[in-house]
N, CA and C atoms as a LAMMPS dump frame, in Angstrom:
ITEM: TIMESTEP
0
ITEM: NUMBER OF ATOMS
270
ITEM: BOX BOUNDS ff ff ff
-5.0000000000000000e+02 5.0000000000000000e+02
-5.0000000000000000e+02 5.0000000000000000e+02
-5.0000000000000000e+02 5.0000000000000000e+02
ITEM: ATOMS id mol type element x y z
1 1 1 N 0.843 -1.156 0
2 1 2 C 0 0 0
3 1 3 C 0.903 1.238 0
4 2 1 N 0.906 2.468 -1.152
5 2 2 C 1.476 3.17 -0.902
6 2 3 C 0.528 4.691 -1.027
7 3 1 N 1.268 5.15 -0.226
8 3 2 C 0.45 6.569 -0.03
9 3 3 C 1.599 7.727 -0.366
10 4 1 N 0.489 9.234 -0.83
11 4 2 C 1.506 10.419 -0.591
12 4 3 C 1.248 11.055 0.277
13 5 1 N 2.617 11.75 0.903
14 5 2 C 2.105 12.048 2.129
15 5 3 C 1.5 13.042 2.596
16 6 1 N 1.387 13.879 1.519
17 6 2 C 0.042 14.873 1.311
18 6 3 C -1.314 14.418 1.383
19 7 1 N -1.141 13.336 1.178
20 7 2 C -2.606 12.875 0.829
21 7 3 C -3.174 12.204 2.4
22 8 1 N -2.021 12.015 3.291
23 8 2 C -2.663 11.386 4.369
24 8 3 C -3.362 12.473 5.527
25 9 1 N -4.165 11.883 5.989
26 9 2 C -5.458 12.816 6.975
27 9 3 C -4.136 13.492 7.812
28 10 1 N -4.165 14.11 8.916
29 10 2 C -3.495 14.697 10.167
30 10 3 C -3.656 13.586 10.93
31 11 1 N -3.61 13.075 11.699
32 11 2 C -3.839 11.654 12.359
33 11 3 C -3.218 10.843 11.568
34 12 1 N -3.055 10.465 10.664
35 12 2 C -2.415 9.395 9.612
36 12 3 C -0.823 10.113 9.438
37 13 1 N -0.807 11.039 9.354
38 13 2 C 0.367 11.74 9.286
39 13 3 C 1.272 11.93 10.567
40 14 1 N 0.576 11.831 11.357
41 14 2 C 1.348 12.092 12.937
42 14 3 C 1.649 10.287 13.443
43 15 1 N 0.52 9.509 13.164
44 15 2 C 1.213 7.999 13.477
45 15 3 C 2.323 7.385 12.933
46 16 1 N 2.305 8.176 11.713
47 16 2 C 3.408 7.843 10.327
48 16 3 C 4.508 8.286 11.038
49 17 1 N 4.622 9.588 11.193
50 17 2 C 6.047 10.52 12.117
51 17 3 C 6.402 9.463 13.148
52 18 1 N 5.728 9.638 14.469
53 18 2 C 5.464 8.447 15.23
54 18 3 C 6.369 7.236 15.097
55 19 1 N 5.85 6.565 14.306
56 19 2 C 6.805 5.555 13.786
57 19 3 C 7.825 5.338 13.628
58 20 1 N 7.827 6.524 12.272
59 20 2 C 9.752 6.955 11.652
60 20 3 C 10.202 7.675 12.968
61 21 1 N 9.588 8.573 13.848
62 21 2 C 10.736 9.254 14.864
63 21 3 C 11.184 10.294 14.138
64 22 1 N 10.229 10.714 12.811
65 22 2 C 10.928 12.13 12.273
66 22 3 C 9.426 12.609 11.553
67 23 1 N 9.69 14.228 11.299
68 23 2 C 8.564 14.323 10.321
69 23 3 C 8.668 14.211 8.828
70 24 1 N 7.405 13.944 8.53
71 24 2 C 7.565 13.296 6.886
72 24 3 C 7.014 14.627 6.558
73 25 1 N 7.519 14.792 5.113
74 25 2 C 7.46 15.946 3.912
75 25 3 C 6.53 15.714 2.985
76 26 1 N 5.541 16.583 2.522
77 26 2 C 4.516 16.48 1.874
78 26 3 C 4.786 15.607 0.293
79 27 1 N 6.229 16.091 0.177
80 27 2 C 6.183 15.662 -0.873
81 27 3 C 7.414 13.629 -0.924
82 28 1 N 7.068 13.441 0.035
83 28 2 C 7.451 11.91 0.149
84 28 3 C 6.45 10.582 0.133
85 29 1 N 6.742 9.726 -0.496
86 29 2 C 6.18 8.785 -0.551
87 29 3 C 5.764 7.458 0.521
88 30 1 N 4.724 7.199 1.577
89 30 2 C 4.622 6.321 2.737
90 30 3 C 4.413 4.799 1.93
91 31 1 N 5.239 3.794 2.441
92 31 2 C 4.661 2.629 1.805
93 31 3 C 4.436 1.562 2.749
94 32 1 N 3.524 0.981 3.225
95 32 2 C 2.885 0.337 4.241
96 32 3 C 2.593 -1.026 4.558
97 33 1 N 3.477 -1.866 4.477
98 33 2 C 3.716 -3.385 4.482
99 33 3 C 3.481 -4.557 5.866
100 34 1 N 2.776 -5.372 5.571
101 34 2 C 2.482 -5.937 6.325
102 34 3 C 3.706 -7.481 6.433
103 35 1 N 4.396 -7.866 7.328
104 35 2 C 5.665 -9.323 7.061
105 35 3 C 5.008 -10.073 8.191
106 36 1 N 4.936 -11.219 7.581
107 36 2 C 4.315 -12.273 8.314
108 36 3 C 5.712 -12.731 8.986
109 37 1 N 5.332 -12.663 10.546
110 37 2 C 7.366 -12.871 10.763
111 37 3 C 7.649 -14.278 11.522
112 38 1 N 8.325 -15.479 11.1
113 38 2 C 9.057 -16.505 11.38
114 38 3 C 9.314 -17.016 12.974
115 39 1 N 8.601 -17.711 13.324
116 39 2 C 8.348 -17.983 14.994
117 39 3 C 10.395 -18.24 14.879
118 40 1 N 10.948 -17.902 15.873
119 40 2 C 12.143 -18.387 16.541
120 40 3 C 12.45 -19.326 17.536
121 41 1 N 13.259 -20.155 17.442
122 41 2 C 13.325 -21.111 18.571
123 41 3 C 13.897 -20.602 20.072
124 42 1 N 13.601 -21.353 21.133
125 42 2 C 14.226 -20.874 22.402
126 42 3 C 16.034 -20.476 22.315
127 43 1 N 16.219 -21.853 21.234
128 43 2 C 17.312 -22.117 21.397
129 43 3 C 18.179 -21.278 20.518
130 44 1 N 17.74 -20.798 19.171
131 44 2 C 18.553 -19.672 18.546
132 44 3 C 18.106 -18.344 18.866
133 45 1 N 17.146 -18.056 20.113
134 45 2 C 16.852 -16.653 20.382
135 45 3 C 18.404 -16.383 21.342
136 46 1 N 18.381 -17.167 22.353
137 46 2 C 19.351 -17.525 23.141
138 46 3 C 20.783 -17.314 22.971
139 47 1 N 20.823 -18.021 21.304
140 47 2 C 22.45 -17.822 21.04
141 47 3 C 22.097 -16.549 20.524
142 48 1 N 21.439 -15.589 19.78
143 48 2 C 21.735 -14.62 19.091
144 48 3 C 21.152 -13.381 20.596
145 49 1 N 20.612 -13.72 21.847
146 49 2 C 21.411 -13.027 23.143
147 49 3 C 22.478 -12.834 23.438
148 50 1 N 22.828 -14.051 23.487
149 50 2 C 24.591 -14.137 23.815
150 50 3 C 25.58 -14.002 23.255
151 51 1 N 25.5 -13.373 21.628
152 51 2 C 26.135 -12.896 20.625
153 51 3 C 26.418 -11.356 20.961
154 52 1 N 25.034 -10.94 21.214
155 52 2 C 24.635 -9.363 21.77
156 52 3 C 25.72 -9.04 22.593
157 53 1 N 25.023 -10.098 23.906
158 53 2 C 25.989 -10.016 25.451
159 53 3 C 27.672 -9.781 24.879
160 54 1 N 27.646 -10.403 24.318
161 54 2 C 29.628 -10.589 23.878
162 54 3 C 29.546 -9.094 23.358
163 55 1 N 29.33 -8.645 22.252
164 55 2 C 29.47 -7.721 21.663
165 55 3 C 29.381 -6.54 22.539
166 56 1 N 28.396 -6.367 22.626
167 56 2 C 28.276 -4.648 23.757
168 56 3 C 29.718 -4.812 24.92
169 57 1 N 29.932 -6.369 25.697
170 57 2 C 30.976 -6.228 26.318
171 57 3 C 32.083 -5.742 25.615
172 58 1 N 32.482 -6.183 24.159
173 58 2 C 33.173 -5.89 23.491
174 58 3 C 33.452 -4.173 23.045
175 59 1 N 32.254 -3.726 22.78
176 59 2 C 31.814 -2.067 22.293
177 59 3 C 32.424 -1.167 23.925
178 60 1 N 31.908 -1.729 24.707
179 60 2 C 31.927 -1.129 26.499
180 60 3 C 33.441 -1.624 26.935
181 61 1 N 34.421 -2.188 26.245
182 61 2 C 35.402 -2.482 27.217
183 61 3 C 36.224 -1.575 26.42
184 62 1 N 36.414 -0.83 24.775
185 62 2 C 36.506 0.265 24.262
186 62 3 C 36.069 1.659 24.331
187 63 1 N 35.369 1.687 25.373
188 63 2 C 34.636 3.183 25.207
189 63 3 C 35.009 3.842 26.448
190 64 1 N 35.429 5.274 26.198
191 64 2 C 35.987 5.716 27.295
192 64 3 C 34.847 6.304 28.166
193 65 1 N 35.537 6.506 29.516
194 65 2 C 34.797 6.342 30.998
195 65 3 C 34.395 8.167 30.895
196 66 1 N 33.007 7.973 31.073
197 66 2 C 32.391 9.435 31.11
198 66 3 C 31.263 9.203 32.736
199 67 1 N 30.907 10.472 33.301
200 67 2 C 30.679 10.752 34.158
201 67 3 C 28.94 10.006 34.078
202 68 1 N 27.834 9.325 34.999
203 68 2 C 26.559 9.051 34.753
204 68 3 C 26.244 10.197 33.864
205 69 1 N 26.161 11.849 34.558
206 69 2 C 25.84 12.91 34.171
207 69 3 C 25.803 12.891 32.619
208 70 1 N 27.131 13.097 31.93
209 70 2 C 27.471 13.167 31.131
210 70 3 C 26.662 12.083 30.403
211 71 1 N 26.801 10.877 30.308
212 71 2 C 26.345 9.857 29.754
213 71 3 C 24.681 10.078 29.312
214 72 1 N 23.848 10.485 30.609
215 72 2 C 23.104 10.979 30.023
216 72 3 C 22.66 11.882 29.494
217 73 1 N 23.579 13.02 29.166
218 73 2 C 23.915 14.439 28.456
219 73 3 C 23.389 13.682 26.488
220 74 1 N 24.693 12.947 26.548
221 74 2 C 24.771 12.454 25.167
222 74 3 C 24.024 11.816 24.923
223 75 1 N 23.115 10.851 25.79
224 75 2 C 22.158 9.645 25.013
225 75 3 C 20.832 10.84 24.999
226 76 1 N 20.588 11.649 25.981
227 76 2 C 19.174 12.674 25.669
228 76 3 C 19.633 13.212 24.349
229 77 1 N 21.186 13.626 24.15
230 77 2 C 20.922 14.63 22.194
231 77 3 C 20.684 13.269 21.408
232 78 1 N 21.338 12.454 21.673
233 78 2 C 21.316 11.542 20.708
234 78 3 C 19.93 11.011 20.44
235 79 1 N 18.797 11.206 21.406
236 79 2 C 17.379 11.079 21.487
237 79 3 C 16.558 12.449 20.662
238 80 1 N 17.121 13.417 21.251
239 80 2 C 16.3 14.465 20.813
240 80 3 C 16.793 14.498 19.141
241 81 1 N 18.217 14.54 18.84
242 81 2 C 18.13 14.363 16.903
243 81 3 C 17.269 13.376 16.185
244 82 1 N 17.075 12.619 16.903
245 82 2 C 15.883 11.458 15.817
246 82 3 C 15.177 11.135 16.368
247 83 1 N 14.046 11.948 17.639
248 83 2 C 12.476 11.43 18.093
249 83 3 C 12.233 12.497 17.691
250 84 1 N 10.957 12.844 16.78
251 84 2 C 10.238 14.322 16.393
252 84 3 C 8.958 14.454 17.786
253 85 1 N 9.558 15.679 18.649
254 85 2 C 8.971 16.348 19.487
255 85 3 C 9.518 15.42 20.895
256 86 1 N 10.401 15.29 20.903
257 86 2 C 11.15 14.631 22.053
258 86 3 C 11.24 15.199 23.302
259 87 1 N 11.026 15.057 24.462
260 87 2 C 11.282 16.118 25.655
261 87 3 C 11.613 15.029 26.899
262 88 1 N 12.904 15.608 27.762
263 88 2 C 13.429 14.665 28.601
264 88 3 C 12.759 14.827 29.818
265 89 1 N 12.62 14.042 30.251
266 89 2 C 11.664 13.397 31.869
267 89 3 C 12.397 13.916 32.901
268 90 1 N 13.257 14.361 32.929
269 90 2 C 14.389 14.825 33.947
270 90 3 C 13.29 15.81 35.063
């Protein structure tokens, strides 16, 4: 199903944003797909956890040591550049 995004109501347009985490431009195209998605087993949800687990240890034993403060300085911009109408709970 594809839509323009001019063409969608106000309500249709704000769930759309919503979604993406940005606002859409009148003149862009929405295309609306439905994926029938593949049950997973216990057992390969598990290993592709513990792939994760390794990795972030991996990403976190490289990353230099910043203050809580700070930490959440950078993850709120890094929130507010790509949620449209974002505001921190602080």
């Amino acid at each position: 199903m594809i839509h323009k995004a001019k063409d969608l109501s106000p309500d249709q347009k704000l769930t759309v944003e919503n979604l993406l985490g940005r606002r859409v431009l009148d003149d862009e195209t929405i295309s609306v797909r439905a994926v029938h998605s593949h049950p997973i087993s216990e057992e390969r949800r598990a290993e592709v956890a513990n792939q994760l687990r390794e990795y972030f240890a991996e990403v976190d034993a490289h990353r230099r040591h910043v203050s809580p403060e700070e930490a959440d300085e950078i993850i709120s911009e890094a929130i507010k550049t790509s949620r449209l109408g974002y505001r921190s709970q602080q």
